[in-house]
C-alpha positions in Angstrom: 0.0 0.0 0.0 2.7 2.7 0.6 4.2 1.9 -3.0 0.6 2.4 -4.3 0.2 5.9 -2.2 3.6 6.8 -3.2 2.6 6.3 -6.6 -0.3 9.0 -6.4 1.5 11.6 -4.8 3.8 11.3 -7.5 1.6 11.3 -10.5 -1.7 13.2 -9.6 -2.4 16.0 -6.4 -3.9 13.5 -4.1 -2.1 12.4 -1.4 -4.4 9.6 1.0 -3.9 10.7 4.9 -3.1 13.9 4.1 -5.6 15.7 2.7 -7.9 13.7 4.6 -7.5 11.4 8.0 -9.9 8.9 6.6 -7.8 7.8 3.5 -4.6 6.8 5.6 -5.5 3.1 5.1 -6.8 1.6 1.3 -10.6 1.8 0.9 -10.0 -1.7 -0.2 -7.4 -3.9 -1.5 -8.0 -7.3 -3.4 -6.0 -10.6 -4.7 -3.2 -10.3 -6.9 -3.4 -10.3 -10.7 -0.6 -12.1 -12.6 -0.3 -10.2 -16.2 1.8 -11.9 -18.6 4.0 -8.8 -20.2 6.1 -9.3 -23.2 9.0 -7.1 -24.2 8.1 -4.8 -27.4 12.5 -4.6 -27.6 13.4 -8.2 -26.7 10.8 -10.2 -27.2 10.8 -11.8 -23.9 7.5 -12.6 -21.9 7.4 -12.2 -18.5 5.1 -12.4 -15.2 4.0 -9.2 -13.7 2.3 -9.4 -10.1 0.0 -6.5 -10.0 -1.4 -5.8 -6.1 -4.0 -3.3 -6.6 -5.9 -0.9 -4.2 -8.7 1.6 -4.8 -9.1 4.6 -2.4 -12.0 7.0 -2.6 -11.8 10.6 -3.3 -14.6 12.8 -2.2 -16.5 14.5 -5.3 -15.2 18.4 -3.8 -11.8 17.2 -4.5 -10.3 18.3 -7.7 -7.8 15.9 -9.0 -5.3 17.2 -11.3 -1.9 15.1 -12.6 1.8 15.9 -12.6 5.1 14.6 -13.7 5.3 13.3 -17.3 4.0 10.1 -17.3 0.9 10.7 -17.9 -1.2 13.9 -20.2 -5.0 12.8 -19.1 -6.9 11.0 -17.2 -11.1 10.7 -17.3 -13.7 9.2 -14.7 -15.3 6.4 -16.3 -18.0 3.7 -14.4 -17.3 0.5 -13.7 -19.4 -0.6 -17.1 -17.2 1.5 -19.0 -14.0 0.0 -17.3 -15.4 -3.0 -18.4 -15.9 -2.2 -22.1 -12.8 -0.5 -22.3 -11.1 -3.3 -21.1 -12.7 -5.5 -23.4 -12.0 -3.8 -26.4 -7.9 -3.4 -25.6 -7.8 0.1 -24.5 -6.7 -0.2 -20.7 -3.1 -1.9 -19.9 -3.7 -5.5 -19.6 -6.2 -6.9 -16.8 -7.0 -3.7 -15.8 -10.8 -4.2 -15.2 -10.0 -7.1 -13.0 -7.9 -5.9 -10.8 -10.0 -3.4 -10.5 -13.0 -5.8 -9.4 -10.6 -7.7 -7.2 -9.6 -4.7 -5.0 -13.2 -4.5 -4.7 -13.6 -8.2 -4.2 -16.1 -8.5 -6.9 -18.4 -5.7 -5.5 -19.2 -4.6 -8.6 -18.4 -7.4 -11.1 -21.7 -8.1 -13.8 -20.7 -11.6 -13.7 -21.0 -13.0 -10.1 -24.3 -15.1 -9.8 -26.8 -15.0 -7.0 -25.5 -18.1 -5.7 -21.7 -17.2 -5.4 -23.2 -14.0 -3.5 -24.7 -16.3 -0.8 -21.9 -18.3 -0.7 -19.5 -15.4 -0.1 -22.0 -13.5 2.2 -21.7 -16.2 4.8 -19.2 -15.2 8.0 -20.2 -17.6 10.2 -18.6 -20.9 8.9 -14.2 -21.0 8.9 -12.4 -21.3 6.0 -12.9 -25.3 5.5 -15.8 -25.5 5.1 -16.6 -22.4 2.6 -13.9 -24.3 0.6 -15.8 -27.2 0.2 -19.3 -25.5 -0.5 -17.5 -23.5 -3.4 -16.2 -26.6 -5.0 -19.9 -28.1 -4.3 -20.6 -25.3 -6.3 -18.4 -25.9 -9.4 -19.1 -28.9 -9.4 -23.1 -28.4 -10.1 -22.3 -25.9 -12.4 -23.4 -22.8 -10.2 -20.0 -21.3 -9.7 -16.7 -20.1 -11.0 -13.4 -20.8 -9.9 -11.7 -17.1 -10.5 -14.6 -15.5 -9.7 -15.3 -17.4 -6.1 -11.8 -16.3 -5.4 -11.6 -12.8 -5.5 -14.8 -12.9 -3.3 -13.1 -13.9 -0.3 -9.5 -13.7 -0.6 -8.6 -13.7 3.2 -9.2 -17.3 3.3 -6.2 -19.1 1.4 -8.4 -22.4 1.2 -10.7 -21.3 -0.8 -8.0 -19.1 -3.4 -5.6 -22.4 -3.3 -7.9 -24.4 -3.9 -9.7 -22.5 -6.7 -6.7 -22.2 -8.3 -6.1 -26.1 -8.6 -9.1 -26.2 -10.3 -8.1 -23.5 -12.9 -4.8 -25.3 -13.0 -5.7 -28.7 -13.9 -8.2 -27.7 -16.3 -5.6 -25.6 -17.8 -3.2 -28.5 -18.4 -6.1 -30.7 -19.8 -6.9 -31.2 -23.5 -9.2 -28.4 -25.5 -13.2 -30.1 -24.1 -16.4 -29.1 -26.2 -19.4 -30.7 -25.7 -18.4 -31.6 -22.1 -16.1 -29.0 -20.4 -19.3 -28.8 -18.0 -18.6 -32.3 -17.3 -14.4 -31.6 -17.3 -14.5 -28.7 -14.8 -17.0 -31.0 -12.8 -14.5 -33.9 -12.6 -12.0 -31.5 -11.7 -13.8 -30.0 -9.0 -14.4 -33.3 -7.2 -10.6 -34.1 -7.6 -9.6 -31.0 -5.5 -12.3 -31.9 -2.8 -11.0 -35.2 -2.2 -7.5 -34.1 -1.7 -9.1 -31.1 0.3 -10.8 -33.9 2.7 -7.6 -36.1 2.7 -5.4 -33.5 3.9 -8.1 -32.0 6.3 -8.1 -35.4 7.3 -4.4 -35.8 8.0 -4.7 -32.5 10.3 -7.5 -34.1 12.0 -5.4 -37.4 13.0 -2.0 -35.0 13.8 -3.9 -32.8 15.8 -5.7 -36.0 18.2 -2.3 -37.7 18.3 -0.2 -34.5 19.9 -3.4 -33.4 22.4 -3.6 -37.3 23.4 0.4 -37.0 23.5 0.1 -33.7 26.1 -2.5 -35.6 28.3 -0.7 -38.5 28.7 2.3 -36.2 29.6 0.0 -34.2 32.1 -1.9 -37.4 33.1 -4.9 -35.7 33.7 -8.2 -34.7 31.5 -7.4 -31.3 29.6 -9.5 -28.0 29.6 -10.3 -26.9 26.3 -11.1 -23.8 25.2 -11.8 -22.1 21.7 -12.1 -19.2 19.4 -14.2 -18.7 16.5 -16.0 -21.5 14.6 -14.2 -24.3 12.9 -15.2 -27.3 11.4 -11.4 -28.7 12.0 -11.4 -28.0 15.3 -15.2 -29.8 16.0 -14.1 -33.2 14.1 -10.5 -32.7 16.4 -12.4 -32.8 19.8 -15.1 -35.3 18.8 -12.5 -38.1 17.8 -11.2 -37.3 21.2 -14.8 -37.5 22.8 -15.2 -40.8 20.9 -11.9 -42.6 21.1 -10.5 -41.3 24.8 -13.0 -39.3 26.6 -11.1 -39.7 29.4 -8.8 -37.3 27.8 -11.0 -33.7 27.9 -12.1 -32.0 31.2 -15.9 -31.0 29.6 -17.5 -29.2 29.4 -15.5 -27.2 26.6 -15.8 -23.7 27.1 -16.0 -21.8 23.9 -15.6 -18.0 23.4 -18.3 -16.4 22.1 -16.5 -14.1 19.3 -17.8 -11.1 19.4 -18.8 -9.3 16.9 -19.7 -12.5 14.8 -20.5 -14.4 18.0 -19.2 -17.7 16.0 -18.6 -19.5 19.3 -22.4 -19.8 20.1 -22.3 -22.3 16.6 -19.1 -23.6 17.8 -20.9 -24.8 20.7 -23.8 -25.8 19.1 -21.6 -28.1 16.7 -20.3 -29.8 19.4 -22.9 -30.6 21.7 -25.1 -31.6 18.2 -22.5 -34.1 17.3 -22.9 -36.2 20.1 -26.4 -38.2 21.8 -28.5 -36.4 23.8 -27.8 -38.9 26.3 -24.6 -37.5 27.2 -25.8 -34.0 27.7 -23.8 -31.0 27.1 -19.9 -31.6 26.0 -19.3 -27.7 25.2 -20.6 -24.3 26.6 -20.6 -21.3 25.2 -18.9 -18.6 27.3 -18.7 -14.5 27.1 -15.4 -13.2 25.6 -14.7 -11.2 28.9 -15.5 -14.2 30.8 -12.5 -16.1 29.1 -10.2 -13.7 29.0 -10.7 -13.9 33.1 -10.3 -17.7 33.2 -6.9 -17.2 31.1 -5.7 -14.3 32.7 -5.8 -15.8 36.3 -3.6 -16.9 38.4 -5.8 -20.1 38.7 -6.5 -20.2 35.4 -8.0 -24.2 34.9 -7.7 -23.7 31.3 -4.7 -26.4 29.6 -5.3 -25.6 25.9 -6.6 -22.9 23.6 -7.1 -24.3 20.3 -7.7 -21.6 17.1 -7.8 -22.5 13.9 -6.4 -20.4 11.1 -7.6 -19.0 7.5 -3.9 -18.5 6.4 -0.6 -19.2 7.2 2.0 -17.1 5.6 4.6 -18.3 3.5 7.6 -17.7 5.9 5.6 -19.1 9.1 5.8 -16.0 10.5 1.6 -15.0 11.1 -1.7 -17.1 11.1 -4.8 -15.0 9.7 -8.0 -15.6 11.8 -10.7 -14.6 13.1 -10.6 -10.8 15.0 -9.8 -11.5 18.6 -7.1 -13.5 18.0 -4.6 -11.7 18.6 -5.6 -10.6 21.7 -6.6 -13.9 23.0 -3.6 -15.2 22.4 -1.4 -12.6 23.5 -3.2 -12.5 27.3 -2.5 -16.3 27.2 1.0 -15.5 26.6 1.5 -12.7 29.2 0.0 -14.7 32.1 1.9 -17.4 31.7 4.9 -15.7 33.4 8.0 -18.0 33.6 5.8 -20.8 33.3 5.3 -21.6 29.8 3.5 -25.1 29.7 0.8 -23.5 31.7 -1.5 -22.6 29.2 -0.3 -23.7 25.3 -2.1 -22.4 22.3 -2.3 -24.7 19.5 -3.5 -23.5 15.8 -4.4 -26.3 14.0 -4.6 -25.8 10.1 -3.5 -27.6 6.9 -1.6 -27.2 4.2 -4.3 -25.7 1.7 -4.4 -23.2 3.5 -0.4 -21.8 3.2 0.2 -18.7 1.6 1.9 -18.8 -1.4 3.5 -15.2 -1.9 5.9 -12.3 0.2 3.3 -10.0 0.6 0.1 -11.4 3.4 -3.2 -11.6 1.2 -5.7 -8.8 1.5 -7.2 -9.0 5.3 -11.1 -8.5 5.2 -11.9 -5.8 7.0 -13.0 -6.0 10.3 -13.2 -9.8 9.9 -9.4 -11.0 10.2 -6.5 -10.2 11.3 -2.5 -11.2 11.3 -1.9 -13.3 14.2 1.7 -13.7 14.9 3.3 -16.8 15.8 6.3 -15.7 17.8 4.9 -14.9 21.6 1.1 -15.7 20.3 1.0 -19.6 19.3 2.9 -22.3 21.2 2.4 -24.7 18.1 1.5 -25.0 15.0 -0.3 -28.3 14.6 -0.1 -29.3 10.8 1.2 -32.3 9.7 4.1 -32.9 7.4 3.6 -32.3 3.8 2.5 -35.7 2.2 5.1 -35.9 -0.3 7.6 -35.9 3.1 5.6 -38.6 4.4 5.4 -40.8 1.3 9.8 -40.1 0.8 10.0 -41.4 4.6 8.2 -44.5 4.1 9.4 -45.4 0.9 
């Protein structure tokens, strides 16, 4: 974002968080766009990563340019981006990296029923994933488009882009590319269930590890709503309930109170006969339990909708960081007091330098040093399959 302000306070008057307080941040930012540039001199064709950014500049302000790069510039809608765009008269892509910094706000294209799907903030990155390849694979949905729509949750871009991928590398289909991208689609959801499935097992066999170290049932508590983290503590309630302290206190996650369905997935998932296995509890309520001295609390489990490239940050949920970080400082010089475990998979790694856009108000940059004990992901699966070989 400062390379983007820089550039428009060198070629135009405006200068965002100067002339006004409000425009000190992006009014939006969106998934990169990859433009394939090739060389008018040398012939040589290159990738170009293009982050883009749109700010908003109130109608009283009177843009003007300077420098010499550019002689005019003109206001045009989003339909005419579009047009223009189409008929070769922007620099490559333009229109679409306009309607990812706007995460498709404005794009003619999206359907009604990629709208739903992206206008849902209650389920974690998982399980969006899967309902967008559902999607695809009845024909109601679009792999580029479903990406741009919620790029904070790397799942859902990685995966979309192994669709686009595979269908790339495949043969020119007529009649039944429906059928192709279909086919496709299922492909990536079963490897999206094996590996959530691998996390699952990695995750049961460390928390079964730490009770056995601690010989004594562990107090569990959570943030946010994840599918990964309900299938993790029902294996344990099925296979060694001996092994959780219940009930499960779950924090309600305020403002998308997600831990009232957290809570609600759990205690659904098991008979009625064993009455409640998980309560949900107020978010200032939980930061009391982990900030005391007596805290009973073992484990905080979190999932994640990113993990960046270096292993540096987790994205989540709003909350997280400040969960974690009271964990941390009441811990003292005891650190196995309290751990906090993020249990994720490898879908969900970032694949650049730069963190993907953060939907705002939504997510946040969690980061691991001083915030997260563990990560608990298992071993990529070509690292498994060379160590048994």
């Amino acid at each position: 974002w400062e390379t983007a302000r820089r550039e428009l306070q060198e070629e135009t008057n405006w200068n965002p968080g100067v002339h006004s307080s409000d425009y000190k941040e992006p009014s939006s930012e969106g998934l990169f766009v990859d433009v394939e540039y090739t060389s008018p001199r040398s012939h040589q064709t290159r990738t170009i990563r293009v982050y883009p950014f749109t700010v908003n500049v109130p109608e009283s302000f009177d843009v003007s340019l300077k420098g010499t790069e550019h002689d005019q510039f003109k206001w045009v809608t989003v339909k005419q981006l579009d047009e223009l765009d189409d008929q070769g008269h922007t620099v490559p892509l333009l229109a679409q990296a306009f309607h990812h910094a706007t995460a498709g706000r404005y794009h003619p294209n999206v359907t009604d029923a990629e709208r739903a799907w992206a206008s849902d903030q209650q389920n974690g990155a998982s399980t969006m994933s899967r309902r967008a390849l559902e999607l695809i694979r009845e024909g109601k949905g679009d792999p580029s488009r479903m990406r741009m729509l919620r790029p904070s949750m790397v799942t859902i871009v990685n995966s979309m882009n192994s669709v686009n991928d595979i269908l790339s590398r495949q043969p020119q289909q007529s009649p039944s590319s429906a059928d192709a991208t279909a086919a496709v689609a299922e492909q990536v959801l079963k490897s999206l269930d094996a590996e959530a499935q691998r996390t699952i097992d990695y995750a049961v066999d460390e928390l079964l590890n730490l009770y056995r170290e601690r010989k004594m049932p562990l107090k569990v508590c959570t943030f946010s709503r994840s599918s990964t983290l309900v299938s993790i503590l029902m294996r344990l309630l099925e296979e060694s309930p001996e092994s959780l302290q219940l009930p499960v206190l779950c924090s309600r996650s305020i403002p998308g109170a997600e831990g009232e369905a957290m809570a609600r997935d759990l205690n659904d998932g098991v008979s009625s006969s064993v009455g409640k296995v998980a309560v949900c509890v107020e978010d200032d309520r939980m930061n009391e339990l982990l900030h005391s001295e007596n805290s009973v609390v073992d484990v905080v489990l979190i999932g994640a909708d990113c993990v960046l490239e270096d292993e540096s940050a987790v994205i989540n949920k709003v909350g997280s960081t400040a969960l974690t970080s009271l964990v941390s400082s009441s811990k003292g010089q005891d650190t196995s007091r309290c751990q906090v475990f993020c249990c994720t998979d490898r879908f969900k790694w970032w694949q650049d330098k730069f963190p993907p856009p953060l939907e705002k108000d939504l997510f946040e940059l969690v980061p691991i040093p001083n915030h997260i004990d563990r990560l608990l992901v298992p071993p990529p699966q070509a690292e498994v399959e060379k160590a048994n070989s």
